[in-house]
Every structure is written in structure tokens, then in C-alpha cells.
LUMGUVEX-32141 format. One record per atom (N, C-alpha, C): x negated, y negated, z; residue in three letters. Coordinates in steps of 0.1 Angstrom, whole numbers, plus 5000, padded with zeros to 4 digits. Example, Ala and Ser with C-alpha at 12.3 -4.5 7.8 and 13.67 -1.06 7.14 Angstrom:
      u      v      w     r
   4868   5057   5078   Ala
   4877   5045   5078   Ala
   4868   5033   5078   Ala
   4872   5022   5071   Ser
   4863   5011   5071   Ser
   4871   5000   5079   Ser
END
This chain:
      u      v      w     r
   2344   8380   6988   Unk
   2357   8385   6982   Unk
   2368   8377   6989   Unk
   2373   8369   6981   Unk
   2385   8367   6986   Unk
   2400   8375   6980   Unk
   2406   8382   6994   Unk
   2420   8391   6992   Unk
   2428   8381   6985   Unk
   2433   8370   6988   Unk
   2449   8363   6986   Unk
   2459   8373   6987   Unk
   2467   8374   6977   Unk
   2482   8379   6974   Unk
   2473   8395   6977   Unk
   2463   8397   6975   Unk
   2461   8414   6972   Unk
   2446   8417   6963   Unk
   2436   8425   6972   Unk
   2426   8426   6964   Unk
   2423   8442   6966   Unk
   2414   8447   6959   Unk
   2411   8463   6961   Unk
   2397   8462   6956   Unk
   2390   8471   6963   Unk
   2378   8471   6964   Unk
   2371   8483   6962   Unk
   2361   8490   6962   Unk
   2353   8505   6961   Unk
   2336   8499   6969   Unk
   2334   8507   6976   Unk
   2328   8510   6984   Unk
   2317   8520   6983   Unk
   2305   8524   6971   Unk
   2299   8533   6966   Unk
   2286   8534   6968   Unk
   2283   8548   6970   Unk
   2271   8552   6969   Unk
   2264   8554   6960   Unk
   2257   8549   6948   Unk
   2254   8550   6934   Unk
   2249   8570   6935   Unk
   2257   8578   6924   Unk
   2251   8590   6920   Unk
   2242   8592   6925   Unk
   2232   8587   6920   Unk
   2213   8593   6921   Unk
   2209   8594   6932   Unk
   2216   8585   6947   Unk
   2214   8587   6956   Unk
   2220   8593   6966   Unk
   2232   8603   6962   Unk
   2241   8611   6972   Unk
   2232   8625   6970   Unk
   2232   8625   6985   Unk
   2231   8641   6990   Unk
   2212   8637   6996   Unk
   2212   8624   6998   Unk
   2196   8625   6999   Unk
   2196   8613   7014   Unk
   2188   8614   7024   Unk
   2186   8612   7034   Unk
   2187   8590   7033   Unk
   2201   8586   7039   Unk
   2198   8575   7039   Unk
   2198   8568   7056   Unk
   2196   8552   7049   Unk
   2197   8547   7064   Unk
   2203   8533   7062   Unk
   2213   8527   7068   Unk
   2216   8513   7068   Unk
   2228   8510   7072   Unk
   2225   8498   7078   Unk
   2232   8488   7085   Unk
   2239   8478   7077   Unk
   2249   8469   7084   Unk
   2255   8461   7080   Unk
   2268   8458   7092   Unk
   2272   8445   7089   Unk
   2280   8439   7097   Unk
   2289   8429   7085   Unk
   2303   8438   7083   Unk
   2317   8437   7077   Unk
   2320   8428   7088   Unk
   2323   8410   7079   Unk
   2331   8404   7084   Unk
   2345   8400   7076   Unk
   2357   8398   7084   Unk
   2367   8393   7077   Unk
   2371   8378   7080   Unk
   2375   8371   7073   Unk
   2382   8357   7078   Unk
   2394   8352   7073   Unk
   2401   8354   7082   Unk
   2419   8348   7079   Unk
   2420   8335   7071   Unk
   2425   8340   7058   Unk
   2428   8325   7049   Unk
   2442   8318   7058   Unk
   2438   8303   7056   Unk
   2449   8292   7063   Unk
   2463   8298   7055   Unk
   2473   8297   7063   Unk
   2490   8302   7062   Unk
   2488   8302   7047   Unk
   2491   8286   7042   Unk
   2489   8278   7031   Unk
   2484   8286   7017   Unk
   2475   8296   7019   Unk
   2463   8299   7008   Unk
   2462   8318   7009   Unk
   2472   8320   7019   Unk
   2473   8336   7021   Unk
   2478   8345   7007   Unk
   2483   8338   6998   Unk
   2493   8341   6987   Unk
   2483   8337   6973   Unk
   2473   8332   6978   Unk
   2462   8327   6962   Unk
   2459   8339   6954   Unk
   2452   8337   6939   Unk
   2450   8349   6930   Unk
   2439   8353   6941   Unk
   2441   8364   6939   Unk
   2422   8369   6946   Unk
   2415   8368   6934   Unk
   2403   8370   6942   Unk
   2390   8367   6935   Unk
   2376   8373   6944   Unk
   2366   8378   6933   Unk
   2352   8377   6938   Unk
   2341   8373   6931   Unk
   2335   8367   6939   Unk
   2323   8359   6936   Unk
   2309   8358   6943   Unk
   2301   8367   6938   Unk
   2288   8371   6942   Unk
   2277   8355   6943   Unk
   2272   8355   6961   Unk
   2262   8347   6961   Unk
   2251   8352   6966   Unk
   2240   8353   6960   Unk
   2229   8361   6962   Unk
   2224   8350   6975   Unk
   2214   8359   6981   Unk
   2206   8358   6993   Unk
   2198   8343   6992   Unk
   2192   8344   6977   Unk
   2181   8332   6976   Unk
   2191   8323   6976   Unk
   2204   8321   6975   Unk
   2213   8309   6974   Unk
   2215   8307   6983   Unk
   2214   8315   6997   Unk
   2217   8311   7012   Unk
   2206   8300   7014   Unk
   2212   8287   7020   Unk
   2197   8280   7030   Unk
   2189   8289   7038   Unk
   2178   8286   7035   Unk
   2167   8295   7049   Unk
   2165   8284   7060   Unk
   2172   8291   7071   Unk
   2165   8283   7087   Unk
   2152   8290   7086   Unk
   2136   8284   7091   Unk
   2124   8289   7089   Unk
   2123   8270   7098   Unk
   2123   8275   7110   Unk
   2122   8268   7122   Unk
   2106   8275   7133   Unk
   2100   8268   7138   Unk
   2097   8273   7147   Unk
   2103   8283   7156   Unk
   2098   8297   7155   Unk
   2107   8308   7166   Unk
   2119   8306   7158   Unk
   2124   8300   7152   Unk
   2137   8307   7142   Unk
   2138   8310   7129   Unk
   2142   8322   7123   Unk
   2146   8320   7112   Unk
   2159   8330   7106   Unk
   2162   8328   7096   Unk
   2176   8331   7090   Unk
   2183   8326   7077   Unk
   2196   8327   7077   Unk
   2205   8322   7064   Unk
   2213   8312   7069   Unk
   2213   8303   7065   Unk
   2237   8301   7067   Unk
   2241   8306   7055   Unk
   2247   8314   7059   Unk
   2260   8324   7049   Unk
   2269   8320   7044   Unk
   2277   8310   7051   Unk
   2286   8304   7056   Unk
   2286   8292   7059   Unk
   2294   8281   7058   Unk
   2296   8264   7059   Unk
   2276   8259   7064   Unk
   2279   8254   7073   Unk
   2266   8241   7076   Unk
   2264   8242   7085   Unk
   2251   8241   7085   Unk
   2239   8239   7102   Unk
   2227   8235   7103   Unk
   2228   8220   7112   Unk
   2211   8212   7112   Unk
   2212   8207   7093   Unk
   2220   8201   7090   Unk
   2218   8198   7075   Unk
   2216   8208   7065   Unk
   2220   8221   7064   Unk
   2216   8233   7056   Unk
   2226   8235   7052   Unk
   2234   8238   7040   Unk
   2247   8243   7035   Unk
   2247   8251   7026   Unk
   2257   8262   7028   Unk
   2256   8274   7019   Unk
   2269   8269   7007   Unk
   2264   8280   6994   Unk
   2273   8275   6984   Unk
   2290   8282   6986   Unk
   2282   8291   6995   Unk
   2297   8296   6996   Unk
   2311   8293   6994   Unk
   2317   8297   6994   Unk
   2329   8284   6990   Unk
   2343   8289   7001   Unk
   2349   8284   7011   Unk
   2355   8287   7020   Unk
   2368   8275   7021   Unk
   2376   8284   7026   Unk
   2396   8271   7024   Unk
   2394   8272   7040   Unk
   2382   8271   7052   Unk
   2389   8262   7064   Unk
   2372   8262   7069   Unk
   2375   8255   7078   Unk
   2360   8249   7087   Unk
   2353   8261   7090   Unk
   2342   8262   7083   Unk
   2339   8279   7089   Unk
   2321   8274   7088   Unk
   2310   8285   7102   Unk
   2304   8289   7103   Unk
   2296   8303   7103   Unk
   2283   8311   7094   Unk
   2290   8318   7098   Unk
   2271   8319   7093   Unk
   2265   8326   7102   Unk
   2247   8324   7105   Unk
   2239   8338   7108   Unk
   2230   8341   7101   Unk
   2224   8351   7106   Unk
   2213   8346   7110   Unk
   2206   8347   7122   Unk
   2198   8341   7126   Unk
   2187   8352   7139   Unk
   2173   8352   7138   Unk
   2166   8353   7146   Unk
   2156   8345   7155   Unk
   2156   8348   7167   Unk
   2146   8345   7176   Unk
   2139   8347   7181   Unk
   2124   8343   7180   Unk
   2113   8351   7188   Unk
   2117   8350   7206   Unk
   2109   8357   7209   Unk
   2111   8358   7225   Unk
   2110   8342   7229   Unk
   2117   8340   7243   Unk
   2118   8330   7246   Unk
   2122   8315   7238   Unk
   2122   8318   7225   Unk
   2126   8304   7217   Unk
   2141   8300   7221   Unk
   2147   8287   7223   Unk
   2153   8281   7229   Unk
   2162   8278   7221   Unk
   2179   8277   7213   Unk
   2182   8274   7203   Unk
   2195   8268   7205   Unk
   2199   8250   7206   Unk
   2213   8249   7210   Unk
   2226   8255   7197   Unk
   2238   8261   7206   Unk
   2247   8262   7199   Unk
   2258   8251   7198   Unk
   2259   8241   7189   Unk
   2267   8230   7187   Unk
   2279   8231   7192   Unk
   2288   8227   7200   Unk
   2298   8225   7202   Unk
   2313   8217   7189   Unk
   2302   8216   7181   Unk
   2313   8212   7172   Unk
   2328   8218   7162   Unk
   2322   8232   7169   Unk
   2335   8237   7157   Unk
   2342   8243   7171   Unk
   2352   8243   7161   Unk
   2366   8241   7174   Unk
   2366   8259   7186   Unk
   2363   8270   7176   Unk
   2364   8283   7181   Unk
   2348   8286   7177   Unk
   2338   8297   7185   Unk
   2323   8301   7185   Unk
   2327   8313   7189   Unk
   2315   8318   7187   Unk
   2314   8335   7187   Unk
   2302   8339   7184   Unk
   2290   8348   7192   Unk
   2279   8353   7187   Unk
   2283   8370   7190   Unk
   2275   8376   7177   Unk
   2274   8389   7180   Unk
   2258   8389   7181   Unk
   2253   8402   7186   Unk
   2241   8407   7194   Unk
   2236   8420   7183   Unk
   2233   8414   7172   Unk
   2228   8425   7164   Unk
   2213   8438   7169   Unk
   2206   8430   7175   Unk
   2193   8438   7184   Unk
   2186   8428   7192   Unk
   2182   8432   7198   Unk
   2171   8427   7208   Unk
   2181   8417   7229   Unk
   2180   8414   7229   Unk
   2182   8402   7242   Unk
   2187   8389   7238   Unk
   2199   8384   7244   Unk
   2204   8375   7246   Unk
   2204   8366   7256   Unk
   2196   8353   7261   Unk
   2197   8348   7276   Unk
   2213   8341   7276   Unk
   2220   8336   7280   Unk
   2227   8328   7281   Unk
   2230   8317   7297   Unk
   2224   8305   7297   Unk
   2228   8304   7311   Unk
   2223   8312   7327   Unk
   2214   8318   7320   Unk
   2205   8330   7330   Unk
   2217   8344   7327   Unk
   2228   8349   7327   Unk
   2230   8354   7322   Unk
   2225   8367   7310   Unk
   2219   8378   7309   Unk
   2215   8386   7301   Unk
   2226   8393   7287   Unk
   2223   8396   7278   Unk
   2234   8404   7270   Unk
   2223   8411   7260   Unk
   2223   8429   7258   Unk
   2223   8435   7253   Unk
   2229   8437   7234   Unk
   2220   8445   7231   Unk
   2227   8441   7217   Unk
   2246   8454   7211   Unk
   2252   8445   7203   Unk
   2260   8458   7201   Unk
   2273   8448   7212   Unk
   2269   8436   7212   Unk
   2284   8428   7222   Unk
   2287   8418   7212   Unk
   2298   8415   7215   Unk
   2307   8402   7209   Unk
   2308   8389   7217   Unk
   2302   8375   7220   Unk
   2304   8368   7230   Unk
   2316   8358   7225   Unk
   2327   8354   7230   Unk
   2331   8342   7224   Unk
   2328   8333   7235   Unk
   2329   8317   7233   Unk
   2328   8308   7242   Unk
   2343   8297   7239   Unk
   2343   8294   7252   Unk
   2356   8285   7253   Unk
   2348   8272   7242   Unk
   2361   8263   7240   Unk
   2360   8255   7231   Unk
   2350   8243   7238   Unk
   2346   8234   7234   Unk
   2339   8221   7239   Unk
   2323   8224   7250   Unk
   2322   8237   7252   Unk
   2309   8241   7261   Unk
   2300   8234   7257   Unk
   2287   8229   7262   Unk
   2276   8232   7256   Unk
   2271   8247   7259   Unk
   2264   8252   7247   Unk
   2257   8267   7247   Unk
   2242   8265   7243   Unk
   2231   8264   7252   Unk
   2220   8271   7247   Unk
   2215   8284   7248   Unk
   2211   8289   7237   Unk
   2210   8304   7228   Unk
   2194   8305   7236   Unk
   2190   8318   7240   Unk
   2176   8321   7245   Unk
   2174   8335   7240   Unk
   2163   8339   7237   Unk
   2162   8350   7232   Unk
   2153   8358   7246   Unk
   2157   8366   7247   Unk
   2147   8373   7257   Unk
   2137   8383   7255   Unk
   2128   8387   7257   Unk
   2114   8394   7259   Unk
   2112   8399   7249   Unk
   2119   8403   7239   Unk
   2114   8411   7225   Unk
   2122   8403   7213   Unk
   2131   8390   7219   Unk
   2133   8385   7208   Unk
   2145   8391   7207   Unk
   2158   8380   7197   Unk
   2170   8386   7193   Unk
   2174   8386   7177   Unk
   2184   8394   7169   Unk
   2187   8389   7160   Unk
   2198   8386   7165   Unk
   2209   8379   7158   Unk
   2222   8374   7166   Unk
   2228   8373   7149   Unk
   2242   8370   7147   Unk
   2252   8365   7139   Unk
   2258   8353   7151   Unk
   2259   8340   7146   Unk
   2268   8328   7150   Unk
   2278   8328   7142   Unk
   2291   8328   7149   Unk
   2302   8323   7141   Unk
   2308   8313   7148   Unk
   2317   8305   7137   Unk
   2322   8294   7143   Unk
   2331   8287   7132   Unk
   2345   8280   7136   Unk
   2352   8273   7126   Unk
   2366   8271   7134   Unk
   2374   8266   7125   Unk
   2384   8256   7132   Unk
   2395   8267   7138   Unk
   2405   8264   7143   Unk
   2415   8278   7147   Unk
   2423   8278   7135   Unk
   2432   8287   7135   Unk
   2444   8292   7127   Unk
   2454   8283   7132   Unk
   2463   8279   7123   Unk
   2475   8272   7126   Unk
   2490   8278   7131   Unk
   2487   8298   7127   Unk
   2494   8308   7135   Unk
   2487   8320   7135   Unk
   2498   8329   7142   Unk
   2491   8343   7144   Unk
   2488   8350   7135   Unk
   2480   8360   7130   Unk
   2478   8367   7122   Unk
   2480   8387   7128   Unk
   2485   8386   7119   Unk
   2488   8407   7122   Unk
   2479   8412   7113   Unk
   2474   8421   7124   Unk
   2467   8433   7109   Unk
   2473   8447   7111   Unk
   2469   8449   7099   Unk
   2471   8470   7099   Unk
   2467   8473   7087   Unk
   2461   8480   7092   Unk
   2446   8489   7083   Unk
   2438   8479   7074   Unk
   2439   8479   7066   Unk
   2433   8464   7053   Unk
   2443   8456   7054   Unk
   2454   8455   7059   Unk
   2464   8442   7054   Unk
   2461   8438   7061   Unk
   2463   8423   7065   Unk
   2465   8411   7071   Unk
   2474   8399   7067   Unk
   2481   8392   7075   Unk
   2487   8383   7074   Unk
   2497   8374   7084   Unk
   2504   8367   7079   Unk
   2511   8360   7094   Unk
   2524   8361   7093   Unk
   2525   8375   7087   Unk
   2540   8375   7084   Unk
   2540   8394   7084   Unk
   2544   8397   7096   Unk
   2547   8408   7097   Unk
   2553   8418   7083   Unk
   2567   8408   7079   Unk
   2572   8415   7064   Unk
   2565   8417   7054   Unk
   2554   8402   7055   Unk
   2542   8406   7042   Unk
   2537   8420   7041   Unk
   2534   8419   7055   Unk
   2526   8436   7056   Unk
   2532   8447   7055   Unk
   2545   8449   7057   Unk
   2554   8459   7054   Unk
   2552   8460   7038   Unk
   2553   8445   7026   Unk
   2557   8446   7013   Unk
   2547   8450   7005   Unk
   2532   8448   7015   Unk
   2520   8452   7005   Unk
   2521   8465   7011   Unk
   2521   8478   7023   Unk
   2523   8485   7024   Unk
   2530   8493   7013   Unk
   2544   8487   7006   Unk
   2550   8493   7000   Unk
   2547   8498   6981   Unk
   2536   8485   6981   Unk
   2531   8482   6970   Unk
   2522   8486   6967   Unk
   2513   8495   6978   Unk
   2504   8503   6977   Unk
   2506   8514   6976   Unk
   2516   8520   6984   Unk
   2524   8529   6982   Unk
   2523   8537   6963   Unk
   2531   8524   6960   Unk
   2538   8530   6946   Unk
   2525   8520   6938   Unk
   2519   8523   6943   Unk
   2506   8520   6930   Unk
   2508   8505   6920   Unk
   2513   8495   6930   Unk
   2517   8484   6921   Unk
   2502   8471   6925   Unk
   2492   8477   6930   Unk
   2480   8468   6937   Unk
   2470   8474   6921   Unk
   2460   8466   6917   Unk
   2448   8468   6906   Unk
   2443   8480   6908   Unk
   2437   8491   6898   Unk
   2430   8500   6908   Unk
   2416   8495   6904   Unk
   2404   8500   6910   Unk
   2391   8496   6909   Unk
   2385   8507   6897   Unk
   2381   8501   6888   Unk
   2376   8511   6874   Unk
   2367   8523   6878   Unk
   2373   8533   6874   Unk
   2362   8544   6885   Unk
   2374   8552   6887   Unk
   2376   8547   6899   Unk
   2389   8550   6908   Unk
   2402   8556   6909   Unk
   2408   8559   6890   Unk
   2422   8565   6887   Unk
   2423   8577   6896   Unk
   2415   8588   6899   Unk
   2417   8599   6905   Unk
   2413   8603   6921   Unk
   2410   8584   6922   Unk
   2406   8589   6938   Unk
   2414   8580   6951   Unk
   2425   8582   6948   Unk
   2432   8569   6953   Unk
   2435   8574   6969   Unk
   2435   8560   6977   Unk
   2432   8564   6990   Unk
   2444   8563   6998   Unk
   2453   8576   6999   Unk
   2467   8568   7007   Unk
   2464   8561   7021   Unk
   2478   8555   7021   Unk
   2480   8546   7032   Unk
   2473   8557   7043   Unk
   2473   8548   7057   Unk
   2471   8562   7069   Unk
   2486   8563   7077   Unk
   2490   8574   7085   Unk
   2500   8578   7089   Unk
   2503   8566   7099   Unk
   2512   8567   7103   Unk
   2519   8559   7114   Unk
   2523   8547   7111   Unk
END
């Protein structure tokens, strides 16, 4: 999904299965469109799973979700240098993290992380300075991990609540626009509208 100027979304539990015993995970990522492209129509565009490349490596496997890795490219379609990898490793398997994109980041979805002899638990965020080399080690039961990675921002970005942007007043004017009901509503949705939060 890409937001641009303004996107609205629903978030649902299909009928048939409210009130009955569920279980699941996930990991909501967001990524700051370049200054340039913050104001585009939004849009969404569904890429199913089989469209991801499979890493299916010795001791590794996974998606790229997101841009390219080892010659694998997702169709995804993205406006700045981005990485963005779901990946497992059996215990012990050894896996370099390329130094080529300008900002990196692994999150620790389950299992052990080695880093450098270094240990990390699951449920952490690591970033690394720019230009390192990083080799990835999974420890004794094996890790799942998320790799991110891509170029920096050319400025700051503000958030509050769902808005984002690099312009503090943007966020005041979508604020205001949500306010008085001038954002799409999501079909469903006429009677369930979610106000702002206080403060």
C-alpha cells in the first residue's frame, strides 16, 4: 500500500471467525516515500507470496519482499533503494550481510542471533553503522530474522499516529482532513469511523 497524499485502510476479521479462538503474528512495516513522491495518488497493489523470489540456500531460506539480494528481485515496486528480506537460518549457518546499502537493520523474529560473538535474543531491532562488514550467524536453534536495508532520506520525517511526513504542517492539514471526513472512507466502514486520538 502505498499512502501518498492520503490512504485509508480496514483492518478485519472476516464474520465467520469472530468470537472463536485465534492466533497470529505479523510484522507491520512502514517506509518513508522520498520528499519528492510524498504527495503521489495512493494506491494498492497486491503481490502474492509465490511472486516473492525464494532464497532456498543451504541452511537458508526465505523471500525478498522487497528490492534485490544474491541476484533475486522482487516485483515489488518501490520510489527509493530499499531492501527488505524474510529470511531463516538453521543453527550455525553463516550468512554475509552486504554492506551495500547505505542504512541496515535486522529484526530478531525467533530463535538466536550470533553477531561478532556477540548474542541477541528474539523481539530486538539491530541497526548497523553504514560501510561495516556484517556476518549473520544463527545460534543453537536457529533464527528467523527480517533484513532491512536502503538508501537514507534526504530529510527528516515526523510522525503522529498514521500520519507521516516532512513537513510538520502536512500533518497538522491531514489531521484536519480527517477530522471533517474529507480522506475516502473504506466500503464497510460509513458507521465505524475511527476518531483522531487526543492530544
Amino acid at each position: 500500500m502505498t499512502a501518498g497524499r492520503g490512504i485509508v485502510h480496514s483492518e478485519r476479521t472476516p464474520e465467520n471467525l469472530r468470537g472463536h479462538p485465534l492466533s497470529m503474528s505479523g510484522l507491520q512495516t512502514w517506509l518513508a516515500l522520498p520528499e519528492d513522491k510524498e504527495e503521489i495518488e495512493p494506491v494498492f497493489a497486491h503481490t502474492g507470496r509465490e511472486a516473492m523470489p525464494l532464497i532456498d540456500w543451504e541452511g537458508a531460506s526465505g523471500r525478498v519482499v522487497i528490492g534485490a539480494l544474491d541476484g533475486l528481485s522482487s516485483p515489488v515496486p518501490t520510489f527509493s533503494d530499499t531492501l527488505y528480506v524474510d529470511l531463516a537460518l538453521e543453527a550455525g549457518r553463516r550468512f554475509p550481510f552486504s554492506a551495500e546499502q547505505e542504512e541496515r537493520a535486522i529484526y530478531i523474529l525467533s530463535g538466536e542471533l550470533v553477531i561478532s560473538g556477540d548474542r541477541f535474543a528474539a523481539d530486538q531491532l539491530l541497526v548497523f553503522r553504514p560501510g561495516d562488514q556484517i556476518t549473520l550467524e544463527a545460534g543453537a536453534s536457529g533464527c528467523h530474522i527480517m533484513l532491512f536495508g536502503g538508501a537514507a532520506l534526504n530529510s527528516k520525517r515526523y510522525i503522529w499516529w498514521n500520519f507521516v511526513s516532512s513537513s510538520k504542517e502536512r500533518i497538522e492539514q491531514a489531521k484536519e482532513e480527517w477530522r471533517t471526513g474529507r480522506f475516502d472512507i473504506v466500503p464497510g466502514d460509513e458507521e465505524e469511523f475511527v476518531p483522531l486520538p487526543a492530544g
